[in-house]
N, CA and C atoms as an extended XYZ file, in Angstrom:
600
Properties=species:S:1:pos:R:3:atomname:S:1:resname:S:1:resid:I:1 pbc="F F F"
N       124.551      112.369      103.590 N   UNK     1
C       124.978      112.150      102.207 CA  UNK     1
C       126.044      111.059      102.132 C   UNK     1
N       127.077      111.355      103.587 N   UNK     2
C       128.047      110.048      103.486 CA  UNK     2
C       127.693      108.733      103.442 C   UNK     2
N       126.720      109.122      104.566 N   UNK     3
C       125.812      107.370      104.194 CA  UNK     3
C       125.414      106.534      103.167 C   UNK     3
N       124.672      107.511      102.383 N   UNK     4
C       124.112      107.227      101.275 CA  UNK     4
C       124.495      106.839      100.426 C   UNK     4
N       125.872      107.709      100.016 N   UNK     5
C       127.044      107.189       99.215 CA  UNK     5
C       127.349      105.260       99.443 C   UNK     5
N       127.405      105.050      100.818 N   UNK     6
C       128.060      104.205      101.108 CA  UNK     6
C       127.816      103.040      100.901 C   UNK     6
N       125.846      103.125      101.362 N   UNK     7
C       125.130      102.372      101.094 CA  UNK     7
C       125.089      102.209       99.504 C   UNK     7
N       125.155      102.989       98.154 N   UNK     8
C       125.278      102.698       97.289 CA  UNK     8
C       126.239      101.869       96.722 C   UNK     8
N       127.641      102.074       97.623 N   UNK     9
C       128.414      101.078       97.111 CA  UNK     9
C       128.275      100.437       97.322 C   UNK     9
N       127.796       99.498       98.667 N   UNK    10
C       127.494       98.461       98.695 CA  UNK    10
C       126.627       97.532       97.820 C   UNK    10
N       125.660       98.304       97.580 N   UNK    11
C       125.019       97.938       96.693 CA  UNK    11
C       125.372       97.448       95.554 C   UNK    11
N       126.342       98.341       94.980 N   UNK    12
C       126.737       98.566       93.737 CA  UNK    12
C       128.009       96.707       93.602 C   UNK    12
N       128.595       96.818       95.111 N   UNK    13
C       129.434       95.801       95.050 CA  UNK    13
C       128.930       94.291       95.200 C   UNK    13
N       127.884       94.141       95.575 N   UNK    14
C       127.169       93.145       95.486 CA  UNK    14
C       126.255       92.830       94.457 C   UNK    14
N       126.115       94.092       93.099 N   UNK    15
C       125.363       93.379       91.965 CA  UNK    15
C       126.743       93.017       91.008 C   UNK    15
N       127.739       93.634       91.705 N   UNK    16
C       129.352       93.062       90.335 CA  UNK    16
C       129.929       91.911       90.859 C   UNK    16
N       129.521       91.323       92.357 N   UNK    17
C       130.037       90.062       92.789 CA  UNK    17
C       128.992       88.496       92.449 C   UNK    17
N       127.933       89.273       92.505 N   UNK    18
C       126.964       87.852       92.605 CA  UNK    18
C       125.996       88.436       91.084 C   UNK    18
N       126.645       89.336       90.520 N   UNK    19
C       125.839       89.394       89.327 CA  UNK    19
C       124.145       89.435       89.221 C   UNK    19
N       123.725       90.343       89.811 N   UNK    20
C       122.552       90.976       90.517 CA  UNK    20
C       122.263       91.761       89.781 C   UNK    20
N       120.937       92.126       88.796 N   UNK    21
C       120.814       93.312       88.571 CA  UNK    21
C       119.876       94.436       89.551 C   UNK    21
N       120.124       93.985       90.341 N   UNK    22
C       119.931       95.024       91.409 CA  UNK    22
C       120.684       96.470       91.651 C   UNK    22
N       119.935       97.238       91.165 N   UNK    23
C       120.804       98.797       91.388 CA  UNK    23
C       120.701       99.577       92.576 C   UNK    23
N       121.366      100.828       92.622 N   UNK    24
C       121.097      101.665       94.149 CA  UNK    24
C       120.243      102.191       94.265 C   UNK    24
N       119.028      101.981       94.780 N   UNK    25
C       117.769      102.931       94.614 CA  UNK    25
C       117.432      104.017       95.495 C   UNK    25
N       117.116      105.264       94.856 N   UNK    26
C       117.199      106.139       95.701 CA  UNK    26
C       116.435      107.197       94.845 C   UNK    26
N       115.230      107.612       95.787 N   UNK    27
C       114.282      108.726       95.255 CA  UNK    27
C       115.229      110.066       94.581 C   UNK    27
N       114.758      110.595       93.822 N   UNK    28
C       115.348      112.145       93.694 CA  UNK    28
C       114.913      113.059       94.655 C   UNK    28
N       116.101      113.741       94.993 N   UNK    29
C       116.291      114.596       95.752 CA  UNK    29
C       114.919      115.913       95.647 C   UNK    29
N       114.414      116.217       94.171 N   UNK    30
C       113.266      117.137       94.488 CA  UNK    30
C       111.579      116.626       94.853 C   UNK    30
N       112.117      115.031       94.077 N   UNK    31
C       110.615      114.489       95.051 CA  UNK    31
C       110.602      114.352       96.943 C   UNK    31
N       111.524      114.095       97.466 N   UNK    32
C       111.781      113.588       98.931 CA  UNK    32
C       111.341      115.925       99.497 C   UNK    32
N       111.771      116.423       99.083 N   UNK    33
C       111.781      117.690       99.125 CA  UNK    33
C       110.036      117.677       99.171 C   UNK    33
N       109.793      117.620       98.252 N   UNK    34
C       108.393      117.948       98.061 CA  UNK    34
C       107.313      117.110       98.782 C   UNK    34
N       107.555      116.610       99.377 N   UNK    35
C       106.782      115.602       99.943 CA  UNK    35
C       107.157      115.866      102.078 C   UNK    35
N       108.561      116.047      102.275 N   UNK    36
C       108.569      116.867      103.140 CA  UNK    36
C       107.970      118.438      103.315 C   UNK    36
N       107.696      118.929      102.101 N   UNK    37
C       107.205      119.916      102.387 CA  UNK    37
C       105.666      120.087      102.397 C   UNK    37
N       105.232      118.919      102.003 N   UNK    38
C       103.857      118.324      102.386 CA  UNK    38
C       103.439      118.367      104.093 C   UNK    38
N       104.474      117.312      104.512 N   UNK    39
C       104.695      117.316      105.493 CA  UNK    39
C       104.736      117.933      106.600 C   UNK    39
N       105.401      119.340      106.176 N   UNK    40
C       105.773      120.907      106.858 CA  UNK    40
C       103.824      121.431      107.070 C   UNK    40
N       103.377      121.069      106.132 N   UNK    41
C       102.093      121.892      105.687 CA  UNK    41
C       101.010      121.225      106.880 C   UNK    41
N       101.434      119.836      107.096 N   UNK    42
C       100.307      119.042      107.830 CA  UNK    42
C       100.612      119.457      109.104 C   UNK    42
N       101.807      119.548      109.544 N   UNK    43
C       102.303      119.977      111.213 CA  UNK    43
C       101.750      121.358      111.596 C   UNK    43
N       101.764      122.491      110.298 N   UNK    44
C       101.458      123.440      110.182 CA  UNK    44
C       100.008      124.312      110.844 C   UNK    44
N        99.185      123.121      110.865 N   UNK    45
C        97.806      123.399      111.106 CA  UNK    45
C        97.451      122.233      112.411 C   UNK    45
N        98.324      121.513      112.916 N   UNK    46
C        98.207      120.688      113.805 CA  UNK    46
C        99.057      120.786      115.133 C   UNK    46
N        98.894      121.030      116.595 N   UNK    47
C        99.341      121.313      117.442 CA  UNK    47
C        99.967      120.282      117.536 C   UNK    47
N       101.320      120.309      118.279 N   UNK    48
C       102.479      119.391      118.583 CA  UNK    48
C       101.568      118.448      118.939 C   UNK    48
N       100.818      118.863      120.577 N   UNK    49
C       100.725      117.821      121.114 CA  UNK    49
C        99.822      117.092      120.743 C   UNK    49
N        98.643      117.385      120.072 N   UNK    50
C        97.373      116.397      119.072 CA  UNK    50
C        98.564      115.239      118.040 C   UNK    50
N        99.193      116.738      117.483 N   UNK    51
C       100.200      115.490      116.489 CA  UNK    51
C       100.826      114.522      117.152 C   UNK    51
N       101.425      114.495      117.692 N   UNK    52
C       102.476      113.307      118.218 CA  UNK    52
C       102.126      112.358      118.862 C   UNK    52
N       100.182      112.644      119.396 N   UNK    53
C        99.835      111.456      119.846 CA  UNK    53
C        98.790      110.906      118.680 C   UNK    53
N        98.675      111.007      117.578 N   UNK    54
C        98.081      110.917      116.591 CA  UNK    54
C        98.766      109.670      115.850 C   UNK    54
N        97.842      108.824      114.798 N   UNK    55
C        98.349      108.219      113.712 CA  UNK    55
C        98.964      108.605      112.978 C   UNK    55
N        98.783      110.480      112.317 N   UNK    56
C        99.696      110.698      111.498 CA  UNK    56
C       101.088      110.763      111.961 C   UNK    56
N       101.122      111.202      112.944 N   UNK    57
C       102.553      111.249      113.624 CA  UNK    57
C       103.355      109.504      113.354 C   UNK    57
N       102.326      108.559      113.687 N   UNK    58
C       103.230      107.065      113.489 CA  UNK    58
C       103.684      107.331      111.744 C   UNK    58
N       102.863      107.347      110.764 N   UNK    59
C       102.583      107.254      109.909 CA  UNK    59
C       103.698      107.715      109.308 C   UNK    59
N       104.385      110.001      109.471 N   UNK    60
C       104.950      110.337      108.702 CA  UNK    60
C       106.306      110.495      109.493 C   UNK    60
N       106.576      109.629      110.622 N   UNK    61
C       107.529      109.559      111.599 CA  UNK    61
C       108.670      109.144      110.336 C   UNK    61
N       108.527      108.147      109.710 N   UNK    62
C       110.111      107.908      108.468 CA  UNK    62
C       110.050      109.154      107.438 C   UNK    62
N       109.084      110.022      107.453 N   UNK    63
C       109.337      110.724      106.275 CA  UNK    63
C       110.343      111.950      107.101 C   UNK    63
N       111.640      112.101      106.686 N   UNK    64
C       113.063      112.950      107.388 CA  UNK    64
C       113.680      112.962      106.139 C   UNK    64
N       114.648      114.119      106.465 N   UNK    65
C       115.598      114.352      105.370 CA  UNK    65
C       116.475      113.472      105.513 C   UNK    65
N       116.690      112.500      106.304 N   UNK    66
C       118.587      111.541      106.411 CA  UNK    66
C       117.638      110.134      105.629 C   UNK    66
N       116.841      109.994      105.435 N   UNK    67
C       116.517      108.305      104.364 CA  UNK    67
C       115.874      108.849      103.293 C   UNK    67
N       115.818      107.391      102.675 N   UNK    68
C       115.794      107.533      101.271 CA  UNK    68
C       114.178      107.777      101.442 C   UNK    68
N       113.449      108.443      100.499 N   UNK    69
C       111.930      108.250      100.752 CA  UNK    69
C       111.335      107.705       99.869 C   UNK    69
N       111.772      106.438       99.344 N   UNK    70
C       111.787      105.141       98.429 CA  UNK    70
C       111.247      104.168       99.987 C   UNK    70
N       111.645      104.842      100.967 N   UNK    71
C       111.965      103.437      102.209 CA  UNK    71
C       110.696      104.180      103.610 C   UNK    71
N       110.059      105.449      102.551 N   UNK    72
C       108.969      105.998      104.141 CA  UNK    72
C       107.785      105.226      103.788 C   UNK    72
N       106.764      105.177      104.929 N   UNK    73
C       105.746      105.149      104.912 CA  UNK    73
C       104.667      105.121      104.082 C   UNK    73
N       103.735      104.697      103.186 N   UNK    74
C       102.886      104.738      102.446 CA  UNK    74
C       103.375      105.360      100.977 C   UNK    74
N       104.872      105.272      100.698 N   UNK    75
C       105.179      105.887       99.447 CA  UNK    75
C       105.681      104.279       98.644 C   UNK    75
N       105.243      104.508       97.280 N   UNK    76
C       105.781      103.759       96.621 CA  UNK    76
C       106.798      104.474       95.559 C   UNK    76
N       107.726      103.135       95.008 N   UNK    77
C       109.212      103.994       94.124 CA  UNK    77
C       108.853      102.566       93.144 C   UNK    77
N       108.685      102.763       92.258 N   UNK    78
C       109.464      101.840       91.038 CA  UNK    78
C       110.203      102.596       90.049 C   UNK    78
N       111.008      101.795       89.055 N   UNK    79
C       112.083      102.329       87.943 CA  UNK    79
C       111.405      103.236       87.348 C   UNK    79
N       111.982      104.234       87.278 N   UNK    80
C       111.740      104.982       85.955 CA  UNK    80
C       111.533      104.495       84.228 C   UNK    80
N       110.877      104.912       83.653 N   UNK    81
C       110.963      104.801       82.545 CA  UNK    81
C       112.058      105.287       81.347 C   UNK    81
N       112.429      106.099       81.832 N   UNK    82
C       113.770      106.865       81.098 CA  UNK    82
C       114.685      106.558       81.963 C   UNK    82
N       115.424      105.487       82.929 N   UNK    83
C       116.402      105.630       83.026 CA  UNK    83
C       116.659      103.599       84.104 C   UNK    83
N       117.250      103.332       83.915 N   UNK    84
C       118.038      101.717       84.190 CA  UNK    84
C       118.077      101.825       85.751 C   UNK    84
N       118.897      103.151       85.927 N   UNK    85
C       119.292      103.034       87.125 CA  UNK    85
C       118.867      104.036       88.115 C   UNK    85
N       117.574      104.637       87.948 N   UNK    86
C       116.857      105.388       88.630 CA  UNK    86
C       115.452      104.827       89.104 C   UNK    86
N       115.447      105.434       90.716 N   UNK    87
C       113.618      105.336       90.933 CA  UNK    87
C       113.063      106.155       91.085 C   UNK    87
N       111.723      106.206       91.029 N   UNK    88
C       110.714      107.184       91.271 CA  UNK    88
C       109.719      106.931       92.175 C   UNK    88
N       109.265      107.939       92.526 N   UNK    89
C       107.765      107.796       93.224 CA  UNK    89
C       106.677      107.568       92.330 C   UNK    89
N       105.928      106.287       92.694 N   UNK    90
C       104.852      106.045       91.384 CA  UNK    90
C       103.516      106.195       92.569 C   UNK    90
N       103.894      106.050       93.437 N   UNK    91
C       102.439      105.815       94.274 CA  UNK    91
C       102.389      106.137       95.828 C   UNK    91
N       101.080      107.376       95.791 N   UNK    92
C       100.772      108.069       97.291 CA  UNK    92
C        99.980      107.581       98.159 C   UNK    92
N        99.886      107.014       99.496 N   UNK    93
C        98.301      106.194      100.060 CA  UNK    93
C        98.186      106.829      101.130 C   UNK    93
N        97.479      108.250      101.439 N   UNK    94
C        97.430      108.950      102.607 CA  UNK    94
C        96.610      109.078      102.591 C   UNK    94
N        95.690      108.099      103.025 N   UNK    95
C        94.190      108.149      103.399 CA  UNK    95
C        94.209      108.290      105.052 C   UNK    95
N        92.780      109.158      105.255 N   UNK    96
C        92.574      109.027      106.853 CA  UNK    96
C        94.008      109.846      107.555 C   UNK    96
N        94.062      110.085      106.837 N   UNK    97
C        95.513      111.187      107.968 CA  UNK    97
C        94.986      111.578      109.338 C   UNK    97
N        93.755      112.030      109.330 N   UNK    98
C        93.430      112.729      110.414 CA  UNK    98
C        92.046      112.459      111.386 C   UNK    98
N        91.684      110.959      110.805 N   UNK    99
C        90.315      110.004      111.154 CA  UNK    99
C        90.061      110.275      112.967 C   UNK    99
N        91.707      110.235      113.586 N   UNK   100
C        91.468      110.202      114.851 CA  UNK   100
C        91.593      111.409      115.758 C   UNK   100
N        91.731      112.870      114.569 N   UNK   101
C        92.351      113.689      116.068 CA  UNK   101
C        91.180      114.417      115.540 C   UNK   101
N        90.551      115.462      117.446 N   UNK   102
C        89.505      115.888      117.220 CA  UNK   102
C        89.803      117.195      118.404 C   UNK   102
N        89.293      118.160      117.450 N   UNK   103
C        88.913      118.110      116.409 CA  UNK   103
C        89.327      118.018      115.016 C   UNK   103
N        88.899      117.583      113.949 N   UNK   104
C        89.882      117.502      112.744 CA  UNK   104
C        90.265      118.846      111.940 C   UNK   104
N        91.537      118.755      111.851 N   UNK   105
C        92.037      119.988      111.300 CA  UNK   105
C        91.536      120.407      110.137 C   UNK   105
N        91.391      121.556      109.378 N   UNK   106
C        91.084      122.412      108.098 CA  UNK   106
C        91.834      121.830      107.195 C   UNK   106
N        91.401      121.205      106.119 N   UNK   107
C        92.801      121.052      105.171 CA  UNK   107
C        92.819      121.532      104.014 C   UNK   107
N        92.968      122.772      103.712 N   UNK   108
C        92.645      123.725      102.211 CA  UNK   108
C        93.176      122.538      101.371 C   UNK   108
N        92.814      122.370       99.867 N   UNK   109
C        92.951      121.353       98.759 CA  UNK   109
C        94.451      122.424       98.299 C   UNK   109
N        94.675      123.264       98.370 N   UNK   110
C        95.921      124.674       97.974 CA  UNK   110
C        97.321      123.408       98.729 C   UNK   110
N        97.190      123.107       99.912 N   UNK   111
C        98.147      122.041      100.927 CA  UNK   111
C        98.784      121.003      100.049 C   UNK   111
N        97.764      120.449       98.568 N   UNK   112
C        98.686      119.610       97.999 CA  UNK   112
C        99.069      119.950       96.984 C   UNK   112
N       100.001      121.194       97.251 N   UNK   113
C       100.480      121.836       95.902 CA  UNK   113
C       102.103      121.098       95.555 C   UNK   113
N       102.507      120.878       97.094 N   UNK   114
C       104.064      119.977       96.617 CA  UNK   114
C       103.766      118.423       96.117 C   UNK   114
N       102.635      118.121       95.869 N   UNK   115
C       102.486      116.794       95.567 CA  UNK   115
C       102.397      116.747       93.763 C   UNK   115
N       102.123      117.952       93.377 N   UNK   116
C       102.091      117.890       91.991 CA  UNK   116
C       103.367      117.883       91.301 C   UNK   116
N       104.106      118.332       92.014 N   UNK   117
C       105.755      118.518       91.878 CA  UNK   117
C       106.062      116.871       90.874 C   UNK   117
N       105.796      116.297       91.527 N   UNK   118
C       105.947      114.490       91.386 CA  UNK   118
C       105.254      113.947       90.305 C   UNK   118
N       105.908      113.838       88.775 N   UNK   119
C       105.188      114.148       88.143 CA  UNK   119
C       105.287      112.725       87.900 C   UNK   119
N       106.115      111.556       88.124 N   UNK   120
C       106.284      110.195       88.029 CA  UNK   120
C       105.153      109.563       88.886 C   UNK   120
N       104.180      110.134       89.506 N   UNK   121
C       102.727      109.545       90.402 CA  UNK   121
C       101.762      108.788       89.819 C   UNK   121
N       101.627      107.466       89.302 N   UNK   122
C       100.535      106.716       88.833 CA  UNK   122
C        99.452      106.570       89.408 C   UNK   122
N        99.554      106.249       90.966 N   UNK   123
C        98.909      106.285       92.101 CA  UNK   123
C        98.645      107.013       93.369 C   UNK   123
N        97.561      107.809       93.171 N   UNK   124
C        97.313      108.931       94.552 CA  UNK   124
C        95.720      108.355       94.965 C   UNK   124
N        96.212      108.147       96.320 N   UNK   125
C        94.829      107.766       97.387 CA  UNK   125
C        95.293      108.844       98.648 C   UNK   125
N        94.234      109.656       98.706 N   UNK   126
C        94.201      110.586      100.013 CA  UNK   126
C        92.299      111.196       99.850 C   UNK   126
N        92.282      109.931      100.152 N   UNK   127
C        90.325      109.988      100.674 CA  UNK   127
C        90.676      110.127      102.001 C   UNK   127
N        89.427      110.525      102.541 N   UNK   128
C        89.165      110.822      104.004 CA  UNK   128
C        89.671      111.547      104.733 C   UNK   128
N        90.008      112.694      104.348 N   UNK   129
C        91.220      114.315      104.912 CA  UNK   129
C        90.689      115.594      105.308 C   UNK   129
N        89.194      115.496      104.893 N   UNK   130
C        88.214      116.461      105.137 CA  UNK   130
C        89.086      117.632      104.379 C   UNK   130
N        89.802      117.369      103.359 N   UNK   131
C        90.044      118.030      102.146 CA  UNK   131
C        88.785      119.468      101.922 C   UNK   131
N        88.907      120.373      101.867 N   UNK   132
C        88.160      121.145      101.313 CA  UNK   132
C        89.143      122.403      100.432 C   UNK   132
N        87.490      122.996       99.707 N   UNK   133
C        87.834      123.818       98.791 CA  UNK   133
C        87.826      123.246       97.243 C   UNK   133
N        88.407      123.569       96.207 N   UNK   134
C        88.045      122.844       94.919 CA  UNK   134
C        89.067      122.114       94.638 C   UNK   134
N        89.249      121.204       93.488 N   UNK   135
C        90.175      120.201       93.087 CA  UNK   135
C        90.722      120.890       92.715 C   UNK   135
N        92.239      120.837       92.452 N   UNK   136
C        93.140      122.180       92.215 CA  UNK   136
C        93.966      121.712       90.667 C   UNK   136
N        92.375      121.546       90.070 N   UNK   137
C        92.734      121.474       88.262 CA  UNK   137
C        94.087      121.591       88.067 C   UNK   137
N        94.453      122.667       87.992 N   UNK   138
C        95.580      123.234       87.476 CA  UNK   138
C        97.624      122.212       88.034 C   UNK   138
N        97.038      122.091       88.946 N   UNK   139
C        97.631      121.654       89.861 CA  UNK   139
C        98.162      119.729       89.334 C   UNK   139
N        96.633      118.983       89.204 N   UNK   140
C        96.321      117.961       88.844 CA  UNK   140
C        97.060      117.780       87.045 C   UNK   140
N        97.099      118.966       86.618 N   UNK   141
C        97.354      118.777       85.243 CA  UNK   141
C        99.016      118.490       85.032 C   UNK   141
N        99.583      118.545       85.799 N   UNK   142
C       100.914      117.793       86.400 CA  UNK   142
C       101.347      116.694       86.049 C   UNK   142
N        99.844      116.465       86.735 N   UNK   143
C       100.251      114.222       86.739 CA  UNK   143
C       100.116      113.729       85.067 C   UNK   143
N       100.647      113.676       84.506 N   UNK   144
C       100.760      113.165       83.041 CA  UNK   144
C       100.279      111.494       83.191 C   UNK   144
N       101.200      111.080       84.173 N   UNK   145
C       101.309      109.782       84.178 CA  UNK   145
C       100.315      109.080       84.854 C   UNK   145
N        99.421      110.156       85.572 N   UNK   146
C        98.244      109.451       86.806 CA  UNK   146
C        97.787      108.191       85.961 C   UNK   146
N        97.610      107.267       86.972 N   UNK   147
C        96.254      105.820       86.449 CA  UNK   147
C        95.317      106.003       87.920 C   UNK   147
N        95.410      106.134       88.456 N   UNK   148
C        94.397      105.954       90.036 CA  UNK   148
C        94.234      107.259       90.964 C   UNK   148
N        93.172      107.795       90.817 N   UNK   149
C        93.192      108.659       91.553 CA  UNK   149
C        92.376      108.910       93.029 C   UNK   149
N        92.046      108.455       93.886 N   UNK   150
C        91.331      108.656       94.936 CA  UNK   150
C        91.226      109.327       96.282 C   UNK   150
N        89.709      110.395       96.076 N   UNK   151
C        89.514      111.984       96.524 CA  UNK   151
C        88.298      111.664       97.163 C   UNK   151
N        87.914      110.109       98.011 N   UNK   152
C        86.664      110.651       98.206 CA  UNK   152
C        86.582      110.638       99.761 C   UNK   152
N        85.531      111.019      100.228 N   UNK   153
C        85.026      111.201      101.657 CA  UNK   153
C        85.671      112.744      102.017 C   UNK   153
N        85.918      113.707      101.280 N   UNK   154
C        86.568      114.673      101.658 CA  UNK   154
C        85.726      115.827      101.807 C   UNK   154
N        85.833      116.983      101.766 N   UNK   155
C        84.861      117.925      101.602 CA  UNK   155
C        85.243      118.938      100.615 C   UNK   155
N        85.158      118.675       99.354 N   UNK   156
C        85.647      118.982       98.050 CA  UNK   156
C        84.492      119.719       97.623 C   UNK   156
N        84.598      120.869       96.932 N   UNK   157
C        83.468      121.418       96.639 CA  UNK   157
C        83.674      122.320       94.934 C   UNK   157
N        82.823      122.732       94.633 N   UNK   158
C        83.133      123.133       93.279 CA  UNK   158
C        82.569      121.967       92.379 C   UNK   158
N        83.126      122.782       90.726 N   UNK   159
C        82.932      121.451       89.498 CA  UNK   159
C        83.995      120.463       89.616 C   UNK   159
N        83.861      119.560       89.299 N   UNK   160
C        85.466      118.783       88.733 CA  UNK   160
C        85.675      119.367       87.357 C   UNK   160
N        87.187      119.807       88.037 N   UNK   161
C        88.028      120.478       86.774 CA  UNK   161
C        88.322      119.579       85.689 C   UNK   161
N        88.244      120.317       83.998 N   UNK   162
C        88.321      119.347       83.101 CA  UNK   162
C        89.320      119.049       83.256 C   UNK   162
N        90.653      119.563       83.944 N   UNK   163
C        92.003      119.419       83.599 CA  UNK   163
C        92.381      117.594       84.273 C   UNK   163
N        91.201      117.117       84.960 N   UNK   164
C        91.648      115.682       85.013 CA  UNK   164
C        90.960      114.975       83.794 C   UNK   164
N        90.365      115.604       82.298 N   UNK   165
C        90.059      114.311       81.954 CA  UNK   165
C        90.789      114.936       80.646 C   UNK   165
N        92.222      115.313       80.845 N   UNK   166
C        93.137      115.774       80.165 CA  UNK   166
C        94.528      114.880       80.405 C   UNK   166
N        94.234      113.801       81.211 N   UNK   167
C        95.583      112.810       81.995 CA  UNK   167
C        95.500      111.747       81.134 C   UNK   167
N        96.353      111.714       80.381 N   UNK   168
C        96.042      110.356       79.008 CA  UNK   168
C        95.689      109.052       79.647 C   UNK   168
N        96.608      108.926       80.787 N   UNK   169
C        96.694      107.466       81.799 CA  UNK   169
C        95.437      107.123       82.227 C   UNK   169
N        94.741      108.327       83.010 N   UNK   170
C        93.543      107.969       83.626 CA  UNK   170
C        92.264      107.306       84.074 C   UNK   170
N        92.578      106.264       84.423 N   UNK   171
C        91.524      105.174       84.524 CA  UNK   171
C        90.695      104.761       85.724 C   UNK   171
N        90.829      105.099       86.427 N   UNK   172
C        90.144      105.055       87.773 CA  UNK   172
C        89.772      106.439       88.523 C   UNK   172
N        88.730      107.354       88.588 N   UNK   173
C        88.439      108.509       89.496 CA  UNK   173
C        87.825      107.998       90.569 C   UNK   173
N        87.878      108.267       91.693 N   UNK   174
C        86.936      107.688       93.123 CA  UNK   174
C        87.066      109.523       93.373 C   UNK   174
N        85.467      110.128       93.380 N   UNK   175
C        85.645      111.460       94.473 CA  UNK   175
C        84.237      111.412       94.999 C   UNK   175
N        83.596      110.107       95.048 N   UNK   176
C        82.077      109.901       95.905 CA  UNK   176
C        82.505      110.857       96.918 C   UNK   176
N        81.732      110.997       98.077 N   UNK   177
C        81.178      111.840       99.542 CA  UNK   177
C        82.011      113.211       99.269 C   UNK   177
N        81.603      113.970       98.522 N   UNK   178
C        82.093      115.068       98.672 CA  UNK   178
C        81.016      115.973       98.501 C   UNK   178
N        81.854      117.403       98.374 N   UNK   179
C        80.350      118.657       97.822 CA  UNK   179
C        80.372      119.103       96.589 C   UNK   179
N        80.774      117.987       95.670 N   UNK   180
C        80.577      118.223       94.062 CA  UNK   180
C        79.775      118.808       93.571 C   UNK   180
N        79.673      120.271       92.449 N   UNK   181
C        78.526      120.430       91.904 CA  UNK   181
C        78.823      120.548       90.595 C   UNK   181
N        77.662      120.564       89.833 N   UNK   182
C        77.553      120.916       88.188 CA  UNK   182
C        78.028      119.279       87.534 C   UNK   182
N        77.969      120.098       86.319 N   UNK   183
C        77.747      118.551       85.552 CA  UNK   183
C        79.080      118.020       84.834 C   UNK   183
N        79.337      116.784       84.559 N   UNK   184
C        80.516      116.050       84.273 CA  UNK   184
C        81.131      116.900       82.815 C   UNK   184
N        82.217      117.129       83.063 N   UNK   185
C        82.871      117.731       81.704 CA  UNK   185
C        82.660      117.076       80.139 C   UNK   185
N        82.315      118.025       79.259 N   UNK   186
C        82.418      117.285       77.870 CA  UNK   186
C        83.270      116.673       77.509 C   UNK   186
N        84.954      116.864       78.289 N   UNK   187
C        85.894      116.978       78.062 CA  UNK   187
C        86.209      115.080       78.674 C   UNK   187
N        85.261      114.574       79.382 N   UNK   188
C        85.321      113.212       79.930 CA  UNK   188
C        85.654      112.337       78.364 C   UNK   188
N        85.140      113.050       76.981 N   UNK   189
C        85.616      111.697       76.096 CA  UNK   189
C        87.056      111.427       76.194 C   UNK   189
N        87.932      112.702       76.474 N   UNK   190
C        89.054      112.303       76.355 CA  UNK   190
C        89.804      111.384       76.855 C   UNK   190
N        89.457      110.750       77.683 N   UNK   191
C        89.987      109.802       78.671 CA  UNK   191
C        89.504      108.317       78.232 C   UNK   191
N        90.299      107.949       76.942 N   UNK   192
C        90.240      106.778       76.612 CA  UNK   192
C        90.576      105.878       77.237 C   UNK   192
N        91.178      105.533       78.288 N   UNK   193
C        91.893      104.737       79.378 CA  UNK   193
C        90.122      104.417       80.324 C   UNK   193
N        89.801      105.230       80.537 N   UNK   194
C        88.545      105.706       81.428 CA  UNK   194
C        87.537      104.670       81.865 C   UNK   194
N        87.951      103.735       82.891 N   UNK   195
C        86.813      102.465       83.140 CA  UNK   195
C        85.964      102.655       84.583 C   UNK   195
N        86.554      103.538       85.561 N   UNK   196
C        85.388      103.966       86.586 CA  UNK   196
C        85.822      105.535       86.932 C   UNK   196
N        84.272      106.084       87.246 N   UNK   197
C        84.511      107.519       87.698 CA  UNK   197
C        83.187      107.483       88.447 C   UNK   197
N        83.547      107.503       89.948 N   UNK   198
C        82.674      107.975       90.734 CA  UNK   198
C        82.277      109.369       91.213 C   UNK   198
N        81.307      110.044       90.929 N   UNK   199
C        81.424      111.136       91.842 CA  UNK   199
C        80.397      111.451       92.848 C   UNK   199
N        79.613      111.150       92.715 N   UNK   200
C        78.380      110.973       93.234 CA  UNK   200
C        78.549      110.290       94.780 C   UNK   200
């Protein structure tokens, strides 16, 4: 925390010297939480030693409680909308987490329940996870702000829940190679934003 502080002043003293509007950027404390506890969930089902010689291991090696998680691995942070001097997490890219270890672990779709937490997410890509079980509607109805969503190559099974064509933002679905069944929601007019949806 001392750090952090410190690094902010610095920050802070170099946009009042050279007149920078550069501010201190730094995720909130319940997104970095939730995303470690993502984290907790993937180790969870993966033996030390598969993990650590694995890609995901390179991959979620910066995601720790002592940095900012504006500064890990495959996360993106831009400004908030409500606030000058705040960032957020706008964008997830955890594709292939687990392409190389074999055998590939189980990954119940229930696992990305701390990701809904993050409700500032425009962008989620986590194709190729061998994801199974159903899209966790309820879960998805979170993302207010989603624009991009991509679910495919996974092993997803069930309807697609209407509760994604309830995301005002929503403009891009990718959930090709999965075990989709039944037919596209009535509920798809709602998604005036709406220019591709793969499912097939």
């Amino acid at each position: 925390m001392a750090m952090e502080i410190k690094a902010c002043l610095v920050v802070a003293l170099r946009s009042f010297f050279f007149l920078s509007p550069t501010a201190c950027q730094s995720c909130p404390e319940y997104q970095k939480q939730a995303l470690l506890q993502f984290k907790s969930s993937i180790l969870a089902i993966t033996t030390p030693s598969i993990f650590n010689s694995s890609d995901v291991s390179q991959l979620l090696r910066s995601w720790n409680s002592s940095s900012d998680c504006c500064g890990w691995v495959e996360v993106e942070c831009n400004d908030s909308p409500n606030s000058t001097s705040r960032v957020v997490i706008t964008g997830l890219y955890l594709d292939a987490l687990f392409t190389h270890l074999s055998p590939q672990p189980r990954v119940e779709s229930s696992m990305l329940a701390p990701i809904f937490h993050i409700r500032s997410l425009e962008e989620l890509s986590i194709s190729d996870n061998n994801i199974q079980g159903e899209i966790p509607g309820v879960g998805f109805a979170n993302l207010s702000n989603l624009v991009l969503l991509y679910m495919e190559g996974n092993n997803l099974s069930g309807p697609i829940p209407p509760h994604l064509f309830h995301l005002p933002l929503l403009r891009d679905i990718y959930l090709r190679d999965n075990s989709l069944t039944g037919q596209r929601p009535a509920d798809i007019g709602n998604l005036t934003s709406l220019q591709r949806l793969f499912s097939q």
